[in-house]
C-alpha positions in Angstrom: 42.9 54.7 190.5 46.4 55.4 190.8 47.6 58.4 193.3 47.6 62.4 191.4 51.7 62.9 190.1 53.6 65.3 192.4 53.7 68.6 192.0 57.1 70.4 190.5 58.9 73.1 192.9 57.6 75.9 190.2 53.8 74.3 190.2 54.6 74.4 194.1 55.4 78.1 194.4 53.2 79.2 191.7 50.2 77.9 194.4 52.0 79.9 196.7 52.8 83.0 195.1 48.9 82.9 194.1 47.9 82.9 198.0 50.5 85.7 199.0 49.5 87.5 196.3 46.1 87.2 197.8 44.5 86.1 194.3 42.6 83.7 195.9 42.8 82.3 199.4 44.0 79.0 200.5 40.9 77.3 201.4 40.2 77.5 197.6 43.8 76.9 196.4 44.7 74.1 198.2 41.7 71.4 197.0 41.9 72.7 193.4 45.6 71.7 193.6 44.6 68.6 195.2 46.5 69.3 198.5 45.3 70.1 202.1 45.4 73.9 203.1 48.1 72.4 205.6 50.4 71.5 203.0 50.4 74.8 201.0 51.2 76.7 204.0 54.1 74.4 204.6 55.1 75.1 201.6 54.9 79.1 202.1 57.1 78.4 205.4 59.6 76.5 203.0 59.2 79.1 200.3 60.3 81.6 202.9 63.1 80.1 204.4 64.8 79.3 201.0 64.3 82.9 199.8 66.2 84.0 203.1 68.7 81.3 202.7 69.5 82.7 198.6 69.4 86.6 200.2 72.2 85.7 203.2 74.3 83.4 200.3 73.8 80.3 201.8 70.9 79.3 198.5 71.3 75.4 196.8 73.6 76.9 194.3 76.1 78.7 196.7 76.2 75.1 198.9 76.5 73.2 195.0 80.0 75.3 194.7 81.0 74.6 198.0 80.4 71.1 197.3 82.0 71.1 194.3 85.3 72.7 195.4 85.7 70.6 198.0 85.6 67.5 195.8 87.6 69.5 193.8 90.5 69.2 196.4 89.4 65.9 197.4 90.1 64.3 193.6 93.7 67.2 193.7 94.5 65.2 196.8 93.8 61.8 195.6 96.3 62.7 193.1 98.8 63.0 194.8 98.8 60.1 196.5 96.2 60.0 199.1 93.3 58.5 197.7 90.9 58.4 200.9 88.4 61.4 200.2 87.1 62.8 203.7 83.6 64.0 205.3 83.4 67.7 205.6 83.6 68.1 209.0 
């Protein structure tokens, strides 16, 4: 019997939208998703931290464009004749 596939980040925050939204509670969430009540309330700490993250700008996409300008002017730099492409610091 091989292990149950991994839930996807919207299958995770459906589960944990459905316990804020007090639908059902966590002790009956949880084992129907096959996870521990532990995990789903990790994932409601996570879900909340990455909402306050995208609400002060700092969210995956705004550090993406960071990212991505930087290599940006990593690749303009290694054009012009430097081609060693530096850590952020």
């Amino acid at each position: 019997m091989g292990k149950k596939p991994a839930l996807t980040p919207d299958q995770r925050a459906a589960l944990v939208l459905r316990m804020l939204s007090k639908e059902e509670p966590a002790a009956q969430i949880a084992p129907r998703a096959g996870i521990s009540e532990q995990t789903l309330y990790r994932w409601r700490e996570e879900f909340f931290s990455a909402r306050k993250l995208a609400l002060a700008g700092r969210g995956a996409e705004h550090d993406q464009v960071k990212e991505i300008g930087r290599l940006k002017s990593a690749v303009a730099q290694g054009a012009d004749g430097d081609h060693t492409i530096h850590q952020p610091q």
